[in-house]
ZAMARGU-4260 file (C-alpha; in steps of 0.2 Angstrom, whole numbers, plus 5000, padded with zeros to 4 digits):
<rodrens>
0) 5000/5000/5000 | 5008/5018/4996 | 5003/5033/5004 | 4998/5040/5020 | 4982/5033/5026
5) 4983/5021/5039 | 4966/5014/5038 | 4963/4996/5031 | 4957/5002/5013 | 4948/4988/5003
10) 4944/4990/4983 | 4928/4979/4978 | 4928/4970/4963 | 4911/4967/4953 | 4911/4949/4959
15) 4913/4952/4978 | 4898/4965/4976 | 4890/4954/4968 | 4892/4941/4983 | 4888/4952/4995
20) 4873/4956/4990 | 4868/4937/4991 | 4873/4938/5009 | 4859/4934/5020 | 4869/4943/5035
25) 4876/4956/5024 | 4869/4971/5034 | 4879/4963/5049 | 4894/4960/5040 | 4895/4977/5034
30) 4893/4983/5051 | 4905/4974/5058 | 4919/4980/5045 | 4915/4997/5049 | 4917/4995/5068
35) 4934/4988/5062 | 4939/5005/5053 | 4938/4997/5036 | 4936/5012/5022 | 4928/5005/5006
40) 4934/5009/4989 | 4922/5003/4972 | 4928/5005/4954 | 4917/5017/4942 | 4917/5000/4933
45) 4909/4992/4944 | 4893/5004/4941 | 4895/5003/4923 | 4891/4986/4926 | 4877/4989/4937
50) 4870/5000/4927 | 4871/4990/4912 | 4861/4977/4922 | 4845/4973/4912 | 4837/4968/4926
55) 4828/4981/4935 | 4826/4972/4954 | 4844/4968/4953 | 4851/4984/4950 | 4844/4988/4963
60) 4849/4978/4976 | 4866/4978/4970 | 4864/5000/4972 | 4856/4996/4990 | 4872/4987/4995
65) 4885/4999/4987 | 4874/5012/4997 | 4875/5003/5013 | 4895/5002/5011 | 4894/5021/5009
70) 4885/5023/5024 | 4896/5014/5037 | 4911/5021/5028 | 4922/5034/5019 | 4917/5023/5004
75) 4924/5033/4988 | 4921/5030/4970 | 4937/5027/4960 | 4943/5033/4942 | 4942/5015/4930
80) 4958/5008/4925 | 4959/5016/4908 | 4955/5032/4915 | 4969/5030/4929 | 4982/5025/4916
85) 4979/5039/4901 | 4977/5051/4916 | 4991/5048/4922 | 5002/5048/4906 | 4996/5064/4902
90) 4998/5070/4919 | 5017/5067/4919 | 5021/5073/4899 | 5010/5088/4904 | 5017/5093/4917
95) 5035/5083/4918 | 5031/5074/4936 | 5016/5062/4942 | 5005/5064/4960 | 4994/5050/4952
100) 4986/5048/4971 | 4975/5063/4964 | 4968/5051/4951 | 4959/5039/4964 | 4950/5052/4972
105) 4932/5055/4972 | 4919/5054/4957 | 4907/5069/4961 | 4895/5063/4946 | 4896/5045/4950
110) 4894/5050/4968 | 4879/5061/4965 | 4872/5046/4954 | 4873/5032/4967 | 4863/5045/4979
115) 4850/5048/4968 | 4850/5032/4961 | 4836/5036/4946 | 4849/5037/4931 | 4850/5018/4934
120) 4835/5014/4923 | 4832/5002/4908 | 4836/5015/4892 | 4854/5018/4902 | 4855/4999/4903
125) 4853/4997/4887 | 4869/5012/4882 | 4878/5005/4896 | 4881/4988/4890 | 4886/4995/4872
130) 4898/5005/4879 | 4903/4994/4891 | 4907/4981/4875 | 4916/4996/4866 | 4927/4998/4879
135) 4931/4979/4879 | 4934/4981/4861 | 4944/4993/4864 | 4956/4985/4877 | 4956/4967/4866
140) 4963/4978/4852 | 4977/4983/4863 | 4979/4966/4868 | 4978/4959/4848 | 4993/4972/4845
145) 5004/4969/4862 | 5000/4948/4858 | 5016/4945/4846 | 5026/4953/4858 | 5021/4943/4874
150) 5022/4926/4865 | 5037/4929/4858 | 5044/4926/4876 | 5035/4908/4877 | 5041/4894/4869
155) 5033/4884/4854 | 5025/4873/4869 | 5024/4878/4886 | 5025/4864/4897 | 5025/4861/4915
160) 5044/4866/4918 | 5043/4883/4910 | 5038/4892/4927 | 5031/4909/4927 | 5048/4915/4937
165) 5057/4909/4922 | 5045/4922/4909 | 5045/4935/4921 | 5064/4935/4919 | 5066/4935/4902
170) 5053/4949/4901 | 5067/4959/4913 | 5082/4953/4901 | 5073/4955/4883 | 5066/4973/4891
175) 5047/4967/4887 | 5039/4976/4903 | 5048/4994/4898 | 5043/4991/4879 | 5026/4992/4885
180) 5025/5004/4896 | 5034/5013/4878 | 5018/5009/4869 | 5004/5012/4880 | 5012/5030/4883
185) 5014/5034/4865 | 4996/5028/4862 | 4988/5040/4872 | 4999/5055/4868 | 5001/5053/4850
190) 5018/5054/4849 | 5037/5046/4852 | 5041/5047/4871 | 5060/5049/4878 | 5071/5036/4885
195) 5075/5045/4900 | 5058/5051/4904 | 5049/5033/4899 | 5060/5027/4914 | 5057/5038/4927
200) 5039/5039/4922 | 5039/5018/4922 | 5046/5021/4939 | 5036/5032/4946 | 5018/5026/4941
205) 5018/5012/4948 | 4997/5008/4941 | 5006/5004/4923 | 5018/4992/4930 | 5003/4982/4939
210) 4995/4982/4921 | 5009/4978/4910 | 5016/4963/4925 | 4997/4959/4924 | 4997/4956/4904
215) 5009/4947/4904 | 5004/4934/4918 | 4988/4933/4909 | 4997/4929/4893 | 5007/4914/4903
220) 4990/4907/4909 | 4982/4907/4890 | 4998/4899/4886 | 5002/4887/4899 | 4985/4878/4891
225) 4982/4870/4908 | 4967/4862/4904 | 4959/4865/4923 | 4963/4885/4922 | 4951/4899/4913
230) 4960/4914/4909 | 4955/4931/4919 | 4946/4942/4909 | 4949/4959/4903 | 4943/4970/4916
235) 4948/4956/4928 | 4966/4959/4922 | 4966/4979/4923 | 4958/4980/4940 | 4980/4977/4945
240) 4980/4995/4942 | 4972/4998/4961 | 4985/4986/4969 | 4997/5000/4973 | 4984/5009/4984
245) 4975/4996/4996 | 4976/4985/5008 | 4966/4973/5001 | 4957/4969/4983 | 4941/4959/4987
250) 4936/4949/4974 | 4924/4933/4973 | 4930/4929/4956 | 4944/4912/4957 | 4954/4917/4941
255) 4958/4935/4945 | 4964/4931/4962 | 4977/4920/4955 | 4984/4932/4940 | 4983/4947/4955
260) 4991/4939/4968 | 5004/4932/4955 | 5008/4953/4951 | 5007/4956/4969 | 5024/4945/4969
265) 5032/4952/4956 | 5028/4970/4960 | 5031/4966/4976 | 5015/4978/4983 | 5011/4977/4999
270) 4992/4975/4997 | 4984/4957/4998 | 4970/4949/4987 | 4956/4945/4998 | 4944/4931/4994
275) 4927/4936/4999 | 4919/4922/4999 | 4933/4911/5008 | 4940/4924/5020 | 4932/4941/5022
280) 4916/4932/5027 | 4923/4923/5037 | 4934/4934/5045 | 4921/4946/5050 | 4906/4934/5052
285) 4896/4933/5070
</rodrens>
């Protein structure tokens, strides 16, 4: 966790939310949390997925719950993760250094919308859920382009011996992680970046490295071809961007724990992946 605040901070996932509202006891066990100190963080995108949520009755208990959080906390709304990252670029080649803190601040219009809760009707449902696969579109076109790239680090045929410790390390020696960073950046701004600043913008913003370390930990699993194993999904994969500013990522989905936990070693983050189901339940249950 960097920064200054010394309260446990949790970021939920769309799954945990999910989960908890299924809870029978969930008023209690937000209750509990709260006399525990825990402040709650929640992605915008996990209201774009509410609200793309064509079912009316759900939507609505899944804005009841995300409500209740906000009222036994300092519950905030956070940027998503492709506003974080092309915030932050811009940020630094604007104005040559990075507070990116700033961008996980709060929301006012997603804030004034979970309030209200009326925008969350069925013609938004309908808009939502384009967008939503537009910006899935977008991010897999990314993917499409970075793909020759990643696999060129894996072998014909992964097998069993070929460990992610032994990619992670050839990604350091052939310079895979910077080259990345290089082509998100000069994405967004349209333009060749400088060695020098690439580097102390890679080290500085720490968000792009949790993505970057988390692409390619998603490309090992897709490759590996463990029969047993499902690869994380897109947003799955870019909600690593919050890992540098929590305690704990609460998730309830089995295949992002593992890719996030995985670039929780190699970035070596102080924050932890908490199972909802399996641990936070349990840990705060009567």
């Amino acid at each position: 966790m960097q920064g200054q605040d010394v309260r446990e901070i949790l970021i939920w996932d769309t799954s945990a939310i999910n989960a908890l509202t299924r809870e029978i006891d969930r008023h209690d066990l937000i209750l509990r949390m709260s006399h525990s100190g825990i402040v709650h963080r929640i992605p915008m995108y996990v209201f774009d997925e509410i609200a793309a949520t064509l079912s009316s009755e759900t939507r609505v208990q899944l804005l009841e719950v995300c409500r209740e959080l906000k009222s036994h906390s300092e519950m905030i709304i956070l940027l998503s993760p492709w506003h974080v990252i092309e915030a932050g670029v811009r940020m630094f080649w604007e104005v040559g250094g990075i507070d990116w803190q700033i961008l996980f601040g709060v929301i006012p219009e997603y804030e004034n919308a979970l309030a209200s809760g009326h925008v969350f009707d069925d013609e938004l449902a309908k808009i939502q859920k384009r967008q939503n696969r537009e910006n899935l579109r977008r991010f897999e076109d990314y993917v499409a382009q970075a793909r020759g790239q990643f696999e060129s680090l894996f072998p014909p045929q992964l097998n069993a011996h070929q460990t992610l410790d032994d990619i992670v390390a050839r990604a350091h020696a052939t310079g895979l992680i910077e080259q990345n960073v290089r082509y998100y950046c000069e994405n967004i701004l349209g333009h060749s970046v400088d060695t020098r600043d690439l580097e102390r913008f890679s080290a500085l913003f720490l968000p792009i490295r949790a993505m970057i370390y988390t692409f390619l930990l998603g490309h090992f699993h897709r490759n590996k071809g463990i029969p047993a194993s499902k690869p994380a999904g897109a947003i799955d994969l870019l909600a690593s961007v919050y890992l540098p500013v929590c305690h704990g990522f609460v998730t309830d989905d089995q295949d992002q724990q593992a890719v996030l936990r995985e670039t929780l070693r190699c970035c070596s983050f102080r924050a932890e992946v908490i199972w909802f189901s399996g641990v936070l339940r349990e840990k705060y249950r009567s």
